[in-house]
C-alpha positions in Angstrom: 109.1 23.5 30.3 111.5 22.1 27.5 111.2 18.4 27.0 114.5 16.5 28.1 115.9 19.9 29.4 118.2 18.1 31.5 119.2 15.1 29.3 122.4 16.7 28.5 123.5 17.1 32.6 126.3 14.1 32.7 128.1 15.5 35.6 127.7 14.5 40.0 125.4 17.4 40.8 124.9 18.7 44.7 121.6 20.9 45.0 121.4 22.8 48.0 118.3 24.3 49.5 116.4 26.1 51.7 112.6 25.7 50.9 111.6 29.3 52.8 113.7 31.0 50.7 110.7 33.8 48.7 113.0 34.1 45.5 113.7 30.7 45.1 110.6 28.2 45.0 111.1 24.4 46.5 108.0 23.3 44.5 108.5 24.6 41.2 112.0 22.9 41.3 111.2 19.8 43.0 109.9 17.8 39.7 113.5 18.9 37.8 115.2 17.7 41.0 113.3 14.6 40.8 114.5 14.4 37.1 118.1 14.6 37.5 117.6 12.0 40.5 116.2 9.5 38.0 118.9 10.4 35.8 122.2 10.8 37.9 121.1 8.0 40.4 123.8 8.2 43.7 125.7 11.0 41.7 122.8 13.2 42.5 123.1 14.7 46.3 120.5 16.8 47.4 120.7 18.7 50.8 117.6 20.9 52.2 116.4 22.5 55.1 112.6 24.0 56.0 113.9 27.1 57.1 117.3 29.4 56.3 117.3 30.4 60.2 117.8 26.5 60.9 121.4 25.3 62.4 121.6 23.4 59.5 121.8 26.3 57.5 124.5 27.5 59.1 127.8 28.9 57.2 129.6 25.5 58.7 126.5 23.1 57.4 127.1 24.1 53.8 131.1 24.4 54.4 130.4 20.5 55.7 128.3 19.2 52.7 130.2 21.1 50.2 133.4 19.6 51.2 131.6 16.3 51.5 130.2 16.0 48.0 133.5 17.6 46.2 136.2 14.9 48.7 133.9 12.2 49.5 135.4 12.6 52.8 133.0 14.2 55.8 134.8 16.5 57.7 132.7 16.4 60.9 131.3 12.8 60.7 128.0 12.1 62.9 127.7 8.8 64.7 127.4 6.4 61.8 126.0 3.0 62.3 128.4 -0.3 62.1 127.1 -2.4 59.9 127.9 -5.7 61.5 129.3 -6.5 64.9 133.6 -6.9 64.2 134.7 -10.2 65.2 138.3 -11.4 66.1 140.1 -14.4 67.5 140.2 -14.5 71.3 140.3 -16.9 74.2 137.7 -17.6 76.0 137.7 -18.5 80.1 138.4 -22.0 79.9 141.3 -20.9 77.9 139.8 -22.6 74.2 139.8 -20.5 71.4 136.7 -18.7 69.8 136.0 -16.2 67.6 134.7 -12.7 69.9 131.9 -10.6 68.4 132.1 -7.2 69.7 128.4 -5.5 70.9 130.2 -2.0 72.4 132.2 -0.1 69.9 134.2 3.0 70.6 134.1 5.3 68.0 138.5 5.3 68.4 137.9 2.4 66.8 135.7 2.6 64.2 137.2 1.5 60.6 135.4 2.5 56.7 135.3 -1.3 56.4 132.7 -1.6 60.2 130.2 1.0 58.7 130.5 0.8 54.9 127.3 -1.5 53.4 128.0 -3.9 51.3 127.0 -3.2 47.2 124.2 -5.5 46.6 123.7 -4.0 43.6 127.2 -4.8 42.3 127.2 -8.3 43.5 123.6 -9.1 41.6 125.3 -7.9 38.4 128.6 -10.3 39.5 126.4 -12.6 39.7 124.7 -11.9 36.5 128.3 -11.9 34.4 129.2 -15.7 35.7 126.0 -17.0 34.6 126.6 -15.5 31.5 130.2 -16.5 30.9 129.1 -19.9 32.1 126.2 -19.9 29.6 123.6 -20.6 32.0 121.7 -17.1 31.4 119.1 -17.7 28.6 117.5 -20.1 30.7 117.5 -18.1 33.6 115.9 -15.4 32.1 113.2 -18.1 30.7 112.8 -18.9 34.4 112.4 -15.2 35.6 109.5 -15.0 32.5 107.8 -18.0 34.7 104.7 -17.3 36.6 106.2 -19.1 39.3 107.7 -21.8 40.9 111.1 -22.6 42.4 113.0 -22.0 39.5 112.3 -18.7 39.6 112.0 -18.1 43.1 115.8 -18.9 43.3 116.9 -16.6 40.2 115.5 -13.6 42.1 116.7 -14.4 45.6 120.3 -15.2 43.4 120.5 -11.8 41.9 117.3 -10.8 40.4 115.9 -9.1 42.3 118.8 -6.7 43.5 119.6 -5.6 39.8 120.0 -1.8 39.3 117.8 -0.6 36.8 119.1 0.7 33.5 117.4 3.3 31.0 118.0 6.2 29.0 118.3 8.2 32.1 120.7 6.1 34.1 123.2 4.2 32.4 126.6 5.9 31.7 129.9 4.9 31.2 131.4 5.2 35.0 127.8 3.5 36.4 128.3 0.7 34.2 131.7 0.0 35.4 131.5 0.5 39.0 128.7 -1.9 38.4 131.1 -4.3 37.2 129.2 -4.5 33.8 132.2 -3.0 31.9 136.2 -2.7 32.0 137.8 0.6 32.4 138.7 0.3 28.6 135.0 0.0 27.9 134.3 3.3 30.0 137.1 5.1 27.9 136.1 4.2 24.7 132.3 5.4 26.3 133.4 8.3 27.0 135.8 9.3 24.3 132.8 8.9 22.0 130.5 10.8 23.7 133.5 13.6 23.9 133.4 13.2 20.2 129.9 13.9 19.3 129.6 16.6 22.1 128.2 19.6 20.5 128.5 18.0 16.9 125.4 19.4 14.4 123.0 16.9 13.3 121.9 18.7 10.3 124.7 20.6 8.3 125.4 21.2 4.5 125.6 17.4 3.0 123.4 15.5 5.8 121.8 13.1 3.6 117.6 13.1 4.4 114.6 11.5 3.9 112.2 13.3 1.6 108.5 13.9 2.5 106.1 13.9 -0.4 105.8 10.4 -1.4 108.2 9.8 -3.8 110.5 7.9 -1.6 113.5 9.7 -2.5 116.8 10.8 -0.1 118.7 14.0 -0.8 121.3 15.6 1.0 120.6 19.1 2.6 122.3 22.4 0.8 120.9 25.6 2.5 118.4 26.5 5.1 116.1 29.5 5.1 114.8 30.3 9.0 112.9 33.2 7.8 110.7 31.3 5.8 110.9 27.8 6.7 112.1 26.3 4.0 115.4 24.2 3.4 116.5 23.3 -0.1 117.6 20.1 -1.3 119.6 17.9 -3.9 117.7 14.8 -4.9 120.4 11.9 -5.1 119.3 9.8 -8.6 116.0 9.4 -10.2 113.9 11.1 -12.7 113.3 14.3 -10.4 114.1 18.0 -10.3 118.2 17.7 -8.9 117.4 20.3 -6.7 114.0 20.9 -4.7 112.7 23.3 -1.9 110.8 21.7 1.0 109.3 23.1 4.3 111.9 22.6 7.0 109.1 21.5 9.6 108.0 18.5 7.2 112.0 17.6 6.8 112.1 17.5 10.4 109.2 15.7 11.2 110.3 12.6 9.2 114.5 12.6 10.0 114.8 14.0 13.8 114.5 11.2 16.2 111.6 9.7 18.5 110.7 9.6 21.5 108.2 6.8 22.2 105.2 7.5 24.2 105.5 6.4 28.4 103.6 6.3 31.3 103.3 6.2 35.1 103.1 3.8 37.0 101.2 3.8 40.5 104.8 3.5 42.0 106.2 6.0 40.0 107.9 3.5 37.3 107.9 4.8 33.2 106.4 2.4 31.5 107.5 1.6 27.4 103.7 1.8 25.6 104.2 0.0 22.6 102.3 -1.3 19.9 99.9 -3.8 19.6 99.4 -3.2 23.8 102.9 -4.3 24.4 104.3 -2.6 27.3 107.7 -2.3 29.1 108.6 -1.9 32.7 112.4 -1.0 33.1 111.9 -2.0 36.2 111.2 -5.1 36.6 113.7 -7.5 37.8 113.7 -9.2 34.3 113.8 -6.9 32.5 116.3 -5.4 34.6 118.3 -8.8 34.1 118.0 -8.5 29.8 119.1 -4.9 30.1 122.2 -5.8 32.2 123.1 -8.7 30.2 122.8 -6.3 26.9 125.2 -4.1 28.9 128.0 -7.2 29.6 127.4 -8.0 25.4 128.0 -4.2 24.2 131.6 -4.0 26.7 133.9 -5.9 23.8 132.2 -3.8 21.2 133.3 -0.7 23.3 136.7 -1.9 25.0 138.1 -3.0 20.9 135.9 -1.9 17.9 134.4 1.6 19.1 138.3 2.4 21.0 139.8 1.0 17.4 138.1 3.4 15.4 138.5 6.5 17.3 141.9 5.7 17.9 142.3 6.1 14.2 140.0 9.1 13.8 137.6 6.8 11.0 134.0 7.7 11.1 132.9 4.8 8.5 134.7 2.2 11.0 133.1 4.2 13.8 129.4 3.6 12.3 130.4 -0.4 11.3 131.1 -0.5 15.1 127.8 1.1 16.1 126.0 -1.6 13.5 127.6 -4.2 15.1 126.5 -3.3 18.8 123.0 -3.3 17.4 123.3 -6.9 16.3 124.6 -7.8 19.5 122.2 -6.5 21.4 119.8 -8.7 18.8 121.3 -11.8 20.0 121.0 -11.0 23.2 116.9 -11.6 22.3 115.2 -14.9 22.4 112.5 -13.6 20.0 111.8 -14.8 16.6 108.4 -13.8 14.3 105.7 -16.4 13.2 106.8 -17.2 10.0 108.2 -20.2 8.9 110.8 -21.2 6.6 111.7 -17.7 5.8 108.1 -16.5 4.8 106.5 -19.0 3.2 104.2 -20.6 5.7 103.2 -19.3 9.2 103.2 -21.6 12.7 103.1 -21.0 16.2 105.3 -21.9 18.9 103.0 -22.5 21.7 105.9 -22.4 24.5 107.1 -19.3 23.1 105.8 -16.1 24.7 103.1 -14.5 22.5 101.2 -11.6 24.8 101.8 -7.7 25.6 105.0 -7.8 28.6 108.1 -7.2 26.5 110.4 -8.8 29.2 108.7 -11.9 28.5 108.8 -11.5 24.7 112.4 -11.2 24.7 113.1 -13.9 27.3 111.8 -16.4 25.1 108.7 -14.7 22.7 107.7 -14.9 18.9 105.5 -12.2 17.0 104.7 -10.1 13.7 106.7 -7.5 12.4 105.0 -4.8 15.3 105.5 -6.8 18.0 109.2 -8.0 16.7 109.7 -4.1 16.6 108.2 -3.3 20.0 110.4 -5.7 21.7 113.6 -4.3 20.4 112.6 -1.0 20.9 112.9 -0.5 24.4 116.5 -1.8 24.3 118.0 0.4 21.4 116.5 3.5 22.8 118.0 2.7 26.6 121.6 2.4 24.9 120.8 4.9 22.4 122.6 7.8 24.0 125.5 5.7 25.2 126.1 4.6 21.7 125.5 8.0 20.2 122.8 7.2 17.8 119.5 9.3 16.7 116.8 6.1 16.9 113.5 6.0 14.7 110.0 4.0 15.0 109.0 3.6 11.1 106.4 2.5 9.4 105.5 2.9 5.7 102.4 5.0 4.2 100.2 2.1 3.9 100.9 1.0 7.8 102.0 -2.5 6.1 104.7 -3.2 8.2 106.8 -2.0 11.1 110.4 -1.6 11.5 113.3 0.5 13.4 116.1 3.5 11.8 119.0 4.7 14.0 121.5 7.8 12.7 124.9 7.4 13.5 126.3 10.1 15.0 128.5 12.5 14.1 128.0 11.1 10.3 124.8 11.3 10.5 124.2 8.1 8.6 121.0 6.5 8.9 120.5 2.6 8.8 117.3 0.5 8.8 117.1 -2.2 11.8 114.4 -4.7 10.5 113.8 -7.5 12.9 111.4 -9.4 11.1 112.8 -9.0 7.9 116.3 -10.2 9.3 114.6 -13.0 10.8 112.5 -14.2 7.7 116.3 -13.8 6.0 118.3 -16.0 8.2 115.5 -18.8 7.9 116.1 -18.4 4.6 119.8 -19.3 5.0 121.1 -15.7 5.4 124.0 -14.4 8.0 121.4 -13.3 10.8 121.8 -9.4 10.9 122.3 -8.5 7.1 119.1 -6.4 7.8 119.7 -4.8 11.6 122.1 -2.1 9.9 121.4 -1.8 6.8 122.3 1.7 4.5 118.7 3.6 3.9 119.9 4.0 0.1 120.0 0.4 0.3 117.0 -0.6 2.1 114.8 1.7 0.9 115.7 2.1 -3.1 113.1 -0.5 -4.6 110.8 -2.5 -4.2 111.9 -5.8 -1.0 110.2 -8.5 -0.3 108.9 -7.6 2.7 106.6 -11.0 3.3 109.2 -13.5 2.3 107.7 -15.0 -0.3 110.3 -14.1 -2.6 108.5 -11.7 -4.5 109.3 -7.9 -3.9 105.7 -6.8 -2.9 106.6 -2.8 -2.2 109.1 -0.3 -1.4 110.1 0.5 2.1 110.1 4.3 2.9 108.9 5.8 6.4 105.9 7.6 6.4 105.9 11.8 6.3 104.7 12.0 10.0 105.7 9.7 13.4 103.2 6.8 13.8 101.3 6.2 17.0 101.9 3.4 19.0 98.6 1.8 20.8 96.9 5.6 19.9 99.8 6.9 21.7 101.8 9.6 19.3 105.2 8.9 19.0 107.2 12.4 18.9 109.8 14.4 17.5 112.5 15.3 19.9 113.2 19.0 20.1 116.0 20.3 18.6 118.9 21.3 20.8 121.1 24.2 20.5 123.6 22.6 18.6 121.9 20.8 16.4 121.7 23.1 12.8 124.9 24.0 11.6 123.8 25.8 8.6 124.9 29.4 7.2 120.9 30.8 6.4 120.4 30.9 2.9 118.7 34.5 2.2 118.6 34.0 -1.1 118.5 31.1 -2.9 118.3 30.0 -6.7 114.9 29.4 -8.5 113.9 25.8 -7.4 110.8 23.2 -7.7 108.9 23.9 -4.1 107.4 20.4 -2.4 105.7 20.5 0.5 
């Protein structure tokens, strides 16, 4: 009944179950089973039986699959089926030499190698890494973004089409490195981050916010009153009260993170809805093939910069190393906007992609500052949890423009990731990605020139309340248990109130 109750469940699960049981009801558990499924993928075992009086309910039944799921090892294996006939070097009757493929196969002489399958999966995503290291990728993926033809009939009977998927729910550390995605030093330095923000508060005495109200103005929080929902605030610089009480609810609604609106395919797939009617499939082979190649980018960023800086315990090098796996996942994007020559004229690249399929946007697509936004989206929130960042869909009061804001956790920093202001900046000569992490004091303290025309036209600030994304409401996330770390402030000294 809690959205994303299970996010937080990392661990190889085994559910057992007998559906008869009176106290115990298959069908109101079935859709959370079917959640940790989608989220633990092969780490998530599930073993039922209709009734408890069945043999396979037995006390030695549970022994078996208990022992099974805890060894990996089946202590009373069942006839298992060889995978392909085993062939050896024998002579034939004439006495020539030939290679002997065995159709009768005594179980004696069974080996792991006859029965176990081979890992498609892992070999589409070996595939996947050469092209990449040979540089052959980009135009792969521009051929998986055809409508047809042989081109891209042969990248998905290459690998395409056997790429796992990859989302928020699915991609962790160890699956991205028995994928072959990632080194073992990439999976440490996952992991060791994700130890290191465990349980850390994402609101505590200090936490620098966004104020609602209009007067686009960031404070850092000082005490929190449960009792009567109100939090109270010191205003960092100009010409207002130092210190001012808000409503708690409104602080929330414009700092905790999003969660962008989805739906269900007839299959069963979540789709992405985005704006402007832009949609993504996480399953479909290419985008499957853009997350996986965002996976192979992020491993260096992991394996050295993000294992360098919590080697040495340094939270500002910590966040620089988050900043810099957001610009590479940028690069990893053939999109660029519609203006030209850093804002001063608009164009249109007719082979470029230009329509609602997000795959196909960021195979080889241009667009506005919405649709630059929408097609980033779906890959920062995917990695989101793996790089342990808080991500935001912003627009400003006037809905003039459309950009993203991710919170680096444990510090709590937030940064603005403008695509289309980053691109009308490097066609203006700047170093692409000056404005895919930067500081909300900086992006957001006066008027920017948001159209590229070189005159500062407005200031930046998210509105007080989550947009919606084609009349879809993007969302809060709930706060979880750990998140407040405040000592309740009962009573608290006479202050200017702002709701």
């Amino acid at each position: 009944r809690v959205q994303d109750e299970l996010k937080s469940v990392q661990a190889a699960t085994l559910v057992m179950w007998a559906e008869d049981n009176a106290f115990h009801s298959w069908a109101k558990f079935k859709p959370l089973a079917a959640k940790l499924k989608e989220r633990l993928g092969d780490r998530y075992v599930e073993y039922r039986v209709k009734r408890e009086s069945c043999v396979g309910w037995s006390e030695a039944m549970r022994t078996r699959m208990l022992i099974k799921f805890l060894s990996g090892l089946d202590p009373l294996p069942e006839a298992q089926k060889v995978a392909q006939r085993p062939e050896h070097a024998a002579i034939a009757a004439d006495g020539s030499a030939i290679t002997q493929s065995d159709g009768v196969l005594f179980r004696a002489d069974v080996t792991e190698d006859m029965v176990r399958l081979a890992d498609t999966e892992a070999q589409a995503c070996a595939a996947l890494v050469e092209a990449e290291r040979a540089g052959a990728l980009p135009t792969i993926l521009r051929e998986l973004a055809g409508s047809g033809g042989s081109a891209r009939a042969s990248a998905m009977a290459h690998f395409a089409r056997a790429l796992p998927t990859l989302d928020d729910a699915t991609i962790s550390p160890a699956r991205l490195e028995a994928l072959g995605l990632w080194s073992p030093a990439a999976r440490a330095a996952a992991e060791a981050l994700q130890s290191r923000v465990a349980g850390a508060a994402r609101y505590f005495p200090g936490r620098r916010l966004l104020l609602p109200g209009g007067a686009m103005a960031i404070g850092t929080l000082c005490t929190l009153n449960p009792e009567t929902n109100q939090a109270t605030v010191r205003v960092i610089g100009g010409g207002r009260p130092n210190e001012l009480t808000f409503l708690w609810d409104a602080l929330l609604l414009l700092n905790q993170r999003h969660l962008l609106p989805t739906t269900k395919s007839s299959d069963g797939t979540t789709i992405l809805r985005l704006e402007d009617g832009l949609w993504a499939d996480l399953s479909s082979p290419l985008m499957r093939a853009e997350l996986s190649r965002v996976a192979v980018a992020l491993e260096p960023v992991f394996a050295c910069h993000i294992s360098a800086a919590l080697t040495a315990n340094d939270d500002d090098a910590l966040d620089r190393a988050r900043a810099a796996a957001v610009c590479t996942m940028r690069s990893c994007l053939d999109v660029t906007s519609f203006a030209r020559k850093g804002g001063d004229g608009r164009g249109r690249d007719r082979q470029r992609y230009a329509k609602d399929d997000v795959a196909k946007m960021a195979a080889h697509g241009e667009g506005h500052c919405r649709s630059c936004s929408s097609c980033f989206a779906p890959f920062l929130w995917s990695f989101a949890d793996l790089l342990c960042i808080d991500p935001h869909y912003c627009t400003d009061a006037g809905a003039r423009h459309q950009w993203l804001q991710f919170d680096t956790r444990p510090s709590m920093r937030s940064l603005s990731c403008d695509i289309y202001r980053d691109e009308l900046a490097f066609q203006s000569g700047s170093t692409r990605g000056s404005r895919l992490a930067e500081p909300v004091e900086i992006a957001y303290a006066i008027p920017t020139d948001v159209d590229g025309d070189g005159q500062p036209s407005w200031q930046l600030f998210p509105r007080d309340t989550p947009l919606e994304l084609g009349g879809r409401r993007v969302i809060c996330a709930p706060l979880e248990t750990t998140d407040v770390a405040m000592t309740p402030a009962l009573a608290q000294s006479p202050t200017v109130s702002v709701s």
